[in-house]
C-alpha positions in Angstrom: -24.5 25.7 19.5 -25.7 29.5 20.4 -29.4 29.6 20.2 -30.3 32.9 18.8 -31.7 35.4 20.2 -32.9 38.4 18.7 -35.5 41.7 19.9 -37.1 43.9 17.3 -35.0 46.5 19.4 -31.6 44.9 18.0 -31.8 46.8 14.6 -32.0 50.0 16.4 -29.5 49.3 18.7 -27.1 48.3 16.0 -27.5 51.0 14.1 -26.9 53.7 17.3 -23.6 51.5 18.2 -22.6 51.6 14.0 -23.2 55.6 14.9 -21.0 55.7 17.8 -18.5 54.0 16.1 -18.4 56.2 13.3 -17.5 59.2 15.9 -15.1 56.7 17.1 -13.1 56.4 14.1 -13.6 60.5 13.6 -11.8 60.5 17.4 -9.2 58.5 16.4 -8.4 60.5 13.3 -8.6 63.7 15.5 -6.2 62.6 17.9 -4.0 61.7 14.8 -4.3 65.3 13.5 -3.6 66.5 16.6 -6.7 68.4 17.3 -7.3 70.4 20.8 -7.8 68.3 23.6 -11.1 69.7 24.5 -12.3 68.9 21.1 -11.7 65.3 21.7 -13.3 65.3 25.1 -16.2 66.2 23.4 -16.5 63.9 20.9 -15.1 61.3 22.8 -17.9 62.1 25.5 -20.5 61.8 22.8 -19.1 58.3 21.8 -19.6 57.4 25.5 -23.4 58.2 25.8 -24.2 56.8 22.3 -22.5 53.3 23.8 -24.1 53.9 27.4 -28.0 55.0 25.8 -27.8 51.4 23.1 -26.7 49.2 26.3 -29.7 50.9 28.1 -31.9 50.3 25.5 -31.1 46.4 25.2 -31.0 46.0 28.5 -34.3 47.7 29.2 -36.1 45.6 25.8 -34.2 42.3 27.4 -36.1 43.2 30.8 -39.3 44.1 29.6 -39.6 41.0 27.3 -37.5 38.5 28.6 -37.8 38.3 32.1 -40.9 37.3 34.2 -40.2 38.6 38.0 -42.4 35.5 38.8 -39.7 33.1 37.8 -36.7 32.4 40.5 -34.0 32.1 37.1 -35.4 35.1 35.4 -35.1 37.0 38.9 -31.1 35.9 39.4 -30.7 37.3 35.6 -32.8 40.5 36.1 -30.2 41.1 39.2 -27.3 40.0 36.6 -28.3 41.9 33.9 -29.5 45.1 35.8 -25.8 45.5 37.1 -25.0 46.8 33.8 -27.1 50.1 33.9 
């Protein structure tokens, strides 16, 4: 079984990634219309930094709560983890 594991950041986090799907879906429907290509690029760029600024933000909460530098397991996952910013 999963243990869970939850930050008061999560909520926050979900709600910026339930934002950038939103756009998402409005990209999709664009592309369907057949709107201009820059227009897409544009949105689709703002879907990309919503994603990139919500996995920042979990990392950077998992790091500064998680992880003690002092500990030789939390060290390996800080290295893991840190390979996603």
């Amino acid at each position: 079984m999963t243990e869970t594991h939850v930050h008061a950041s999560h909520p926050r986090v979900a709600s910026r990634l339930k934002r950038a799907e939103g756009h998402l879906r409005s990209v999709i429907a664009m592309i369907e219309e057949g709107r201009p290509c820059l227009d897409v690029a544009q949105q689709l760029q703002a879907v990309e930094r919503a994603v990139r600024n919500a996995k920042q933000a979990l990392i950077h909460d998992h790091m500064d709560h998680c992880l003690d530098g002092d500990d030789t397991g939390d060290r390996d996952e800080l290295k893991a983890i840190s390979r996603y910013l």
